[in-house]
KOLZA-608506 format. One line per 5 residues: number of its first residue (from 1); their letters; for each residue x negated, y, z negated of C-alpha. Coordinates in Angstrom, 2 decimals, decimal comma. Each point is the difference from the previous one (the first is absolute). Layout:
# residues N
NUM	a	X/Y/Z  ...
# end
This chain:
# residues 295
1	xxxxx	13,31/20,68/20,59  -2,07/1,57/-2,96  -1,43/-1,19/-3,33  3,02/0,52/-2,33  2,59/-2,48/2,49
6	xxxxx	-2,55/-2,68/0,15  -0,31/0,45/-4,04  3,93/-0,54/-0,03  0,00/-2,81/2,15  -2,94/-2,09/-2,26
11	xxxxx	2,09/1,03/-2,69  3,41/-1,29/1,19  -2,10/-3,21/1,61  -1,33/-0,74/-3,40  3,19/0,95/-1,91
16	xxxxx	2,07/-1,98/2,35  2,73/2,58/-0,51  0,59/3,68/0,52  1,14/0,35/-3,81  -2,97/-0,80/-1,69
21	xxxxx	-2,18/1,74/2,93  1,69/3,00/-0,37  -1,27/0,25/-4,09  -2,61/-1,11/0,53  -1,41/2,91/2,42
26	xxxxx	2,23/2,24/-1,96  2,12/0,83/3,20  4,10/0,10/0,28  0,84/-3,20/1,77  1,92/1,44/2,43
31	xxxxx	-3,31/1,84/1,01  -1,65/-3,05/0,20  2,19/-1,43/2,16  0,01/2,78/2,23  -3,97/-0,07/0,02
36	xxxxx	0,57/-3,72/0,98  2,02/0,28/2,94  -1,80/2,91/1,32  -3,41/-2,22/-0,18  1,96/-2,64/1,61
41	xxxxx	1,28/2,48/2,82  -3,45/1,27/0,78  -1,46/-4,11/0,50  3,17/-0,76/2,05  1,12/-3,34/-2,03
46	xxxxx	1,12/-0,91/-3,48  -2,29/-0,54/-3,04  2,53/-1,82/-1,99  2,43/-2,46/-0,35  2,87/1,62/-2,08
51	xxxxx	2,48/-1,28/-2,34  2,14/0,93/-2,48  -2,47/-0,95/-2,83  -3,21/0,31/1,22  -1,96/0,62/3,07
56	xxxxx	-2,41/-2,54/1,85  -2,75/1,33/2,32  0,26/-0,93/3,66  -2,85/-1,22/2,58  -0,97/3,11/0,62
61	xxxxx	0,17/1,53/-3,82  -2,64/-2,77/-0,85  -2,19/1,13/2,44  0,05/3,66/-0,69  -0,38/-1,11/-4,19
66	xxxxx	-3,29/-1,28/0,84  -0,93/3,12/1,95  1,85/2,29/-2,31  -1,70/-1,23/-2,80  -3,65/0,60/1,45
71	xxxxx	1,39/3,39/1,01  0,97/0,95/-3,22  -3,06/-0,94/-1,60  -2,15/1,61/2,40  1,22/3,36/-0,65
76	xxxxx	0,02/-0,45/-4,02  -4,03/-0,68/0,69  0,13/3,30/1,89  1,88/1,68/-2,52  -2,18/-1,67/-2,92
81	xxxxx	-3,51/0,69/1,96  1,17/4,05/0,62  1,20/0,42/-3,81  -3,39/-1,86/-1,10  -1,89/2,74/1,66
86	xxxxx	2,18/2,58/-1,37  -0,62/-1,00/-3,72  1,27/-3,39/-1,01  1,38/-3,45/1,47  3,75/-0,22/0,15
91	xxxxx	2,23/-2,36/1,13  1,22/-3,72/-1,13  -2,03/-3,24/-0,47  1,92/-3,74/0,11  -2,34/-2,20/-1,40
96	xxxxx	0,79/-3,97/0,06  -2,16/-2,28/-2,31  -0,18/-2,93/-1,90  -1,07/-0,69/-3,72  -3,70/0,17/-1,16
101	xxxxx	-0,48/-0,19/-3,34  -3,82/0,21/-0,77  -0,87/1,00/3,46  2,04/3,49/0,69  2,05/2,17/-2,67
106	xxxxx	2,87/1,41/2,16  1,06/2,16/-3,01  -3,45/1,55/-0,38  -0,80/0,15/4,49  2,93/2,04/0,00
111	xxxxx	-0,24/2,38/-3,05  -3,63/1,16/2,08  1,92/0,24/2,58  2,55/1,88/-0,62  -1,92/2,18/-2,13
116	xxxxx	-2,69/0,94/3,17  3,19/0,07/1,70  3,15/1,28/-1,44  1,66/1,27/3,45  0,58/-3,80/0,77
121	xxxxx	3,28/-1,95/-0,45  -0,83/-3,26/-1,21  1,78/-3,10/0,30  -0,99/-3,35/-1,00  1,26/-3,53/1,02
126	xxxxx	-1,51/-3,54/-1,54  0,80/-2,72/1,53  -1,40/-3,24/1,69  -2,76/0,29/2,96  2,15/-1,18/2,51
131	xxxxx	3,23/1,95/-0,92  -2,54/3,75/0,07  -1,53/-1,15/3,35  3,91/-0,34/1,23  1,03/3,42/-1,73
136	xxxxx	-3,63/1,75/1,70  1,23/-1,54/3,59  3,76/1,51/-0,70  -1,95/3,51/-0,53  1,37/0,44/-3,77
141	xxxxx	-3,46/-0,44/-0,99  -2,75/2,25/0,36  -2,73/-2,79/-1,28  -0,10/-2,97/-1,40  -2,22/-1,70/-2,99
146	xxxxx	-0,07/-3,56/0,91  -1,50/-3,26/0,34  -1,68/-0,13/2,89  1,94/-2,85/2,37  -2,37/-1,76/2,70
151	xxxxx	1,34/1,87/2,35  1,78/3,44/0,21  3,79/1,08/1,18  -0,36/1,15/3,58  -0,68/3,71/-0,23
156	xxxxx	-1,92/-0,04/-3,62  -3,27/0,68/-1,00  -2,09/-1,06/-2,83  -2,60/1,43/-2,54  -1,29/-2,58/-2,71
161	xxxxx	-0,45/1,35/-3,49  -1,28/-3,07/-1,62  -0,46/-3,79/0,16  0,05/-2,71/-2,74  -0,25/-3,80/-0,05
166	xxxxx	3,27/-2,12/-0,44  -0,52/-1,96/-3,52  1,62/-2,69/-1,45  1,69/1,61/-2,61  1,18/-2,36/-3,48
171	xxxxx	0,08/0,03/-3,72  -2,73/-0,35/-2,18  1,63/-3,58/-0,83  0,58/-1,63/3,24  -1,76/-2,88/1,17
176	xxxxx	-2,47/2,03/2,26  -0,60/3,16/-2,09  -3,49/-1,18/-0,68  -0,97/-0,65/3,66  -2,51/2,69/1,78
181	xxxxx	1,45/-0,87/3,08  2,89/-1,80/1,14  1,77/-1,38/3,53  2,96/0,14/2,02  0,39/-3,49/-0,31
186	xxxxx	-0,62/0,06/-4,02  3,20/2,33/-0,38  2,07/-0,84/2,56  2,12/-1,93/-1,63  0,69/3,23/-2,70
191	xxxxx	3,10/1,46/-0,28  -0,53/3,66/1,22  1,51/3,27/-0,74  -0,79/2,23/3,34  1,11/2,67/2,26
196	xxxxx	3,03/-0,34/1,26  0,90/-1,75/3,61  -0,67/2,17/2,97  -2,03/1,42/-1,79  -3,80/1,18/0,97
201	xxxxx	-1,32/-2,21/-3,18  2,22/-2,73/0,58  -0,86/-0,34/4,10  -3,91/0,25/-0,70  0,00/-2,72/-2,97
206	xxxxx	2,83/-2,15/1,67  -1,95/-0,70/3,64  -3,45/-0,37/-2,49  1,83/-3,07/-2,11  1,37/-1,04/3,72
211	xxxxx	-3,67/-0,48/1,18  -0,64/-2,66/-2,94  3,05/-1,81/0,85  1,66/0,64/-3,60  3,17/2,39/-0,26
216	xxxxx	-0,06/1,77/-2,85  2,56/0,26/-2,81  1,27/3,44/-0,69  3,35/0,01/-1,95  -0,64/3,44/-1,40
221	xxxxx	-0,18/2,95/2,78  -0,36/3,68/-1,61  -0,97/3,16/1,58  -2,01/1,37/-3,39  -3,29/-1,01/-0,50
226	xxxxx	0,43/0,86/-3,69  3,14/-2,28/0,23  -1,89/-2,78/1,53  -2,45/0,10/-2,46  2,33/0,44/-3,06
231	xxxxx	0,93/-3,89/1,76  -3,09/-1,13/-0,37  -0,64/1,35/-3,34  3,23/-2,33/-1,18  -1,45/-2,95/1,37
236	xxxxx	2,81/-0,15/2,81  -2,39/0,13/2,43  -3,29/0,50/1,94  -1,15/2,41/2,47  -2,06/1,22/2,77
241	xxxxx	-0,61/3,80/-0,51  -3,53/2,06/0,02  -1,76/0,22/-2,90  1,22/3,13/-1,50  3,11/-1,31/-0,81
246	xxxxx	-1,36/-1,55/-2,65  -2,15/2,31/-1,67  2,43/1,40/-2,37  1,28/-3,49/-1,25  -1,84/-1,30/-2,52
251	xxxxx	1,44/-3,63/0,24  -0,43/0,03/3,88  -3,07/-1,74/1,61  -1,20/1,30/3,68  -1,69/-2,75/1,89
256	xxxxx	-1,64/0,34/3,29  0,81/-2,16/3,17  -2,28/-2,64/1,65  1,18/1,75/3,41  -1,63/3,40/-0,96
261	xxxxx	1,46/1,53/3,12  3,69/0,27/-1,32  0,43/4,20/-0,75  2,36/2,13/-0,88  -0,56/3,95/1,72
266	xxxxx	2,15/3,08/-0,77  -0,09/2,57/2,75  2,08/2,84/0,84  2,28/0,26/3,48  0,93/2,14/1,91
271	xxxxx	2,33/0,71/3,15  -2,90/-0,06/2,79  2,14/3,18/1,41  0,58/2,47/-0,81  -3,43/0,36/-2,17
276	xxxxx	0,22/0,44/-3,55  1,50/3,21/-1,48  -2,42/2,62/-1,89  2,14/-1,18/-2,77  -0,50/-3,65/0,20
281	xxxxx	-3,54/0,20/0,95  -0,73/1,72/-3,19  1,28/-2,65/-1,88  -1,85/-2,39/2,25  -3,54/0,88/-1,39
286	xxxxx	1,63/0,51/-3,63  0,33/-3,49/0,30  -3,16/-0,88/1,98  -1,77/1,92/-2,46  1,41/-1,35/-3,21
291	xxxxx	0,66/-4,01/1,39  -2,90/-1,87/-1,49  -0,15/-4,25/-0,33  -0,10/-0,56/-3,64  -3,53/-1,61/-1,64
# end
């Protein structure tokens, strides 16, 4: 078994068929499937479940993804630690993250980035907390830029870049926009625009309403905060979002929570194993360096 079979076999796992594996690791597919079958002689059983379409992996194929996977990115930290000493990170860097408009610039993290570190292959997926923490547990993510769940995927670890309080979040005309405080109770009988179910946002908000014995109602689920407040800036709605969503909205109004104890936190995760890549822990204290609440 060495390096370049197990890089096959992710590739075909995650492909689900030797076609597309085969481009994608720029191989002839007939030497792919010879790479396969060798791997597959050397464990003694099958990795996949073969058709004439595509290819499903077996018992054993999902246990040696998980293990190939670590593997794999193991020796790119090697590879990326040697060539850092030898004049210059190389490599790639998945990063997974979600929107934050007035809090991170994604655009501008990466440009310093990439311009410290040109030798690194970037790519860049946004999406919603919960969807990056599945993609960082299915090892197609190197790190993730999330908000921070109550409690972390088995195997994950955690570094918190910043905190805000949750605000009630409406225009300058509704019927509370002139309150200094408002609670639960007062608003929760608003029509809400929110995060969507399943959701990290929607789970922490949904058991808090729960506790006052009042379901909210949210007939508007988006996974843009700009979205949701574009909502709430057409008078479709209210919101619960931190205060920073609001800043740049002139006819928005930000009003703090009786229960001050209701926070939003961004942190960055990581696999627990293997330990962050020399590439991805450079860009972990770009952005613990530059991630700053807002006044």
């Amino acid at each position: 078994m060495d390096l370049r079979q197990l890089e096959f076999f992710v590739a075909v796992a995650e492909e689900g068929q030797f076609t597309r594996a085969a481009a994608r690791c720029h191989i002839a597919q007939s030497a792919l499937s010879t790479a396969i079958r060798g791997l597959e002689r050397d464990l003694g059983t099958p990795l996949f479940a073969r058709t004439t379409r595509n290819v499903q992996l077996t018992a054993s194929g999902r246990v040696l993804l998980q293990e190939a996977r670590r593997t794999l990115a193991a020796a790119a930290q090697a590879r990326a630690a040697v060539a850092e000493v030898a004049g210059g990170v190389r490599g790639h860097l998945s990063i997974g993250t979600i929107p934050t408009p007035g809090v991170l610039d994604h655009a501008a993290l990466l440009a310093r980035y990439t311009a410290d570190h040109p030798g690194i292959e970037i790519r860049l997926v946004r999406n919603t907390s919960m969807a990056l923490l599945d993609e960082l547990a299915a090892g197609t993510l190197d790190l993730a830029v999330v908000s921070l769940p109550a409690r972390l995927p088995l195997g994950a670890e955690a570094v918190e870049l910043l905190s805000e309080p949750v605000t009630f979040v409406c225009r300058d005309d509704h019927r509370l926009a002139d309150r200094k405080r408002v609670s639960l109770h007062e608003i929760a009988a608003e029509t809400f625009v929110g995060a969507p179910r399943g959701s990290v946002a929607f789970d922490v908000l949904d058991r808090l309403f729960s506790a006052t014995g009042v379901d909210r109602h949210v007939p508007y689920e988006v996974n843009d905060v700009l979205v949701m407040m574009d909502f709430v800036e057409q008078g479709l709605a209210v919101a619960l979002a931190q205060p920073s969503l609001a800043l740049s909205r002139p006819t928005l109004r930000s009003i703090p929570l009786l229960d001050r104890s209701l926070r939003w936190s961004l942190g960055i995760v990581t696999p627990a194993v293997p330990a962050p890549s020399v590439a991805a822990a450079a860009f972990i204290e770009l952005l613990r360096s530059s991630a700053s609440a807002p006044a």
